[in-house]
C-alpha positions in Angstrom: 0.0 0.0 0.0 2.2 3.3 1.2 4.2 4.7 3.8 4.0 7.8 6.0 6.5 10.1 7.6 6.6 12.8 10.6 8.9 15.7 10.2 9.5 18.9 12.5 10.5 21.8 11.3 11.3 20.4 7.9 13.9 17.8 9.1 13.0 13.9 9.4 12.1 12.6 12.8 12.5 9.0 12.0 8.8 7.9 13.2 7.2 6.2 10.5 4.0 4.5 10.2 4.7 1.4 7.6 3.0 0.2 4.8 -0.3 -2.0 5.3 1.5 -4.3 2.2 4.1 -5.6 4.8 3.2 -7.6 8.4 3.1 -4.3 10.3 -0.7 -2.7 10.3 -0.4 1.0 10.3 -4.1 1.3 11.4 -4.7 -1.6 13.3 -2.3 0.2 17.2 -0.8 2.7 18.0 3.1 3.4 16.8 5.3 5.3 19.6 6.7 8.7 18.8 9.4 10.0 20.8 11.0 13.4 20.0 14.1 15.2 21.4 15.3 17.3 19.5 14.9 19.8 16.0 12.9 22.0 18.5 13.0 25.9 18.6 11.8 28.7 20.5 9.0 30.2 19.3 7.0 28.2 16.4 7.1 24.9 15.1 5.9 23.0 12.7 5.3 19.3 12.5 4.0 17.5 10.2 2.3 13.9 9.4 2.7 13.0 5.9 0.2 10.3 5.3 -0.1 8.4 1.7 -3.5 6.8 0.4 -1.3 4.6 -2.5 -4.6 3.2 -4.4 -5.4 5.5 -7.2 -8.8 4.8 -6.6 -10.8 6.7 -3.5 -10.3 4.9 -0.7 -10.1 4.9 3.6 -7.8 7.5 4.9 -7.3 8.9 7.8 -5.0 10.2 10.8 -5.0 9.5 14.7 -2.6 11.5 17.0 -1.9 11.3 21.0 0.5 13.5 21.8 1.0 13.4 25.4 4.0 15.0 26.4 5.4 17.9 25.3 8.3 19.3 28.3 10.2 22.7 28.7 13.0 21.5 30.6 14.4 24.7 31.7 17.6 24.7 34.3 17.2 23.4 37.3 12.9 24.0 37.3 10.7 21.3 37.1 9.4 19.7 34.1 5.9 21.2 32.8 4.0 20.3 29.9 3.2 22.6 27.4 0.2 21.6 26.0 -1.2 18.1 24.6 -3.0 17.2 21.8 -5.1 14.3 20.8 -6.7 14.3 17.3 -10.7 14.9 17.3 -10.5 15.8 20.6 -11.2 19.7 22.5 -11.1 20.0 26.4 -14.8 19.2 26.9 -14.4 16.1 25.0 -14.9 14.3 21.8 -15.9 16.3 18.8 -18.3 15.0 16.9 -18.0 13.7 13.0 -17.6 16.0 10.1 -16.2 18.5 12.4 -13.6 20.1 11.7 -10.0 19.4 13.9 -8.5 23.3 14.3 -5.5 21.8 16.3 -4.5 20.6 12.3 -4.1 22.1 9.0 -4.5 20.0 5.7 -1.8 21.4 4.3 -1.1 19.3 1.1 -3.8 16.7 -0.3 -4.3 15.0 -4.0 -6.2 16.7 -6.0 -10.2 16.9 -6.0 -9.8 17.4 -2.3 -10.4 21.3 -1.3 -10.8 21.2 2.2 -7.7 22.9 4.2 -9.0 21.4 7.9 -9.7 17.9 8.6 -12.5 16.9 10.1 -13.3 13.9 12.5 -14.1 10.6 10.5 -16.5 7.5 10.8 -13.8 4.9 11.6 -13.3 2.3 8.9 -13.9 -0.9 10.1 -10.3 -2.4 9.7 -9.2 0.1 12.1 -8.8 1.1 15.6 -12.2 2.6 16.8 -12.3 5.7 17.8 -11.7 6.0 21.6 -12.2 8.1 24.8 -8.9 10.4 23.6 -8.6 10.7 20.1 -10.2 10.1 17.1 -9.9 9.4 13.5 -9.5 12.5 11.5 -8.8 12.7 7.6 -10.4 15.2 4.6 -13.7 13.7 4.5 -16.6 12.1 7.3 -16.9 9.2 5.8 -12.9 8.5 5.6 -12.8 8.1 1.6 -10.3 10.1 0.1 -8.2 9.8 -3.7 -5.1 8.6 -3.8 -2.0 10.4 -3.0 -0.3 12.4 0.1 -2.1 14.1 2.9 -0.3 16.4 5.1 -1.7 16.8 8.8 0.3 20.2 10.0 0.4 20.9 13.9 1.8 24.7 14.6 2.7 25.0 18.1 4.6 27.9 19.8 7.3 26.6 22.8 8.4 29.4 25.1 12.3 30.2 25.9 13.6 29.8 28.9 14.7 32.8 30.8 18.1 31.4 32.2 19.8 27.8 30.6 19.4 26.2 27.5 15.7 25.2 26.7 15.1 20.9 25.9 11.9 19.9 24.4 10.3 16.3 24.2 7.4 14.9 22.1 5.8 11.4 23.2 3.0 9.7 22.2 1.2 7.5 19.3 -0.3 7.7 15.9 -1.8 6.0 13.1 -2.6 6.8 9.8 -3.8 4.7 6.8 -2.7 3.8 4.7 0.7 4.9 6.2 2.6 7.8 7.6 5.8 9.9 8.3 6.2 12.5 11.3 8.0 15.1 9.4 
């Protein structure tokens, strides 16, 4: 089927989702992301590049946990910057078709014109949707033409007023057919 990547800031992080073609389900559980470095002050971008191979329309989607973000600043306790889980706002699940402002569909095949994903019906190959995240792709009913989707997250990570500023990522995704953290 495809493959998917994760990148921040424009530079490979190395967390891949595989292709559905091999042993290893892309959909089917969670794969662990764990981030240290490529971070800034200020804003970042990361990005989930997620490839539908059929060239016929087909499921589609992203999932996201991102638990941890840290600002480890010298000598103060860790603190997490914010979290975010895909389909998901403070007062709980959204529900489908709307849309996911924590992302930006930043690249997509064409016929697809929408520029926010929006939560999705689950296919039922894949992991339901569950009490903190859900499926999101370009479409409710997680059909979507072959080719890339990129998922953007902007966050902004404060400096830190005395020592050198380290920033972690960890969680899990999914994506289907597969996906890259970029």
């Amino acid at each position: 089927d495809d493959w998917a990547t994760m990148h921040l800031n424009g530079l490979p992080t190395g967390n891949t989702v595989p292709s559905t073609q091999f042993p290893h389900l892309s959909f089917g559980g969670w794969h662990p992301v764990q981030i240290t470095n490529g971070f800034v002050c200020g804003n970042n971008c990361l990005d989930f590049y997620v490839t539908n191979a059929w060239t016929f329309p087909n499921p589609t989607g992203l999932r996201a946990q991102l638990t941890n973000v840290f600002n480890n600043c010298c000598c103060q306790p860790a603190q997490t910057v914010f979290s975010v889980f895909s389909g998901q706002v403070a007062a709980g699940p959204l529900p489908v078709g709307t849309p996911d402002t924590q992302f930006a569909l930043t690249c997509a095949p064409p016929g697809v014109s929408v520029t926010t994903p929006v939560v999705v019906k689950p296919n039922p190959f894949w992991l339901p949707n569950g009490p903190s995240s859900q499926w999101i792709g370009p479409d409710p009913s997680n059909i979507g033409p072959g080719g890339v989707y990129c998922y953007t997250l902007s966050f902004n990570l404060p400096p830190c007023t005395s020592g050198n500023p380290t920033y972690r990522v960890t969680g899990g995704w999914m994506g289907d057919d597969a996906g890259t953290i970029l």
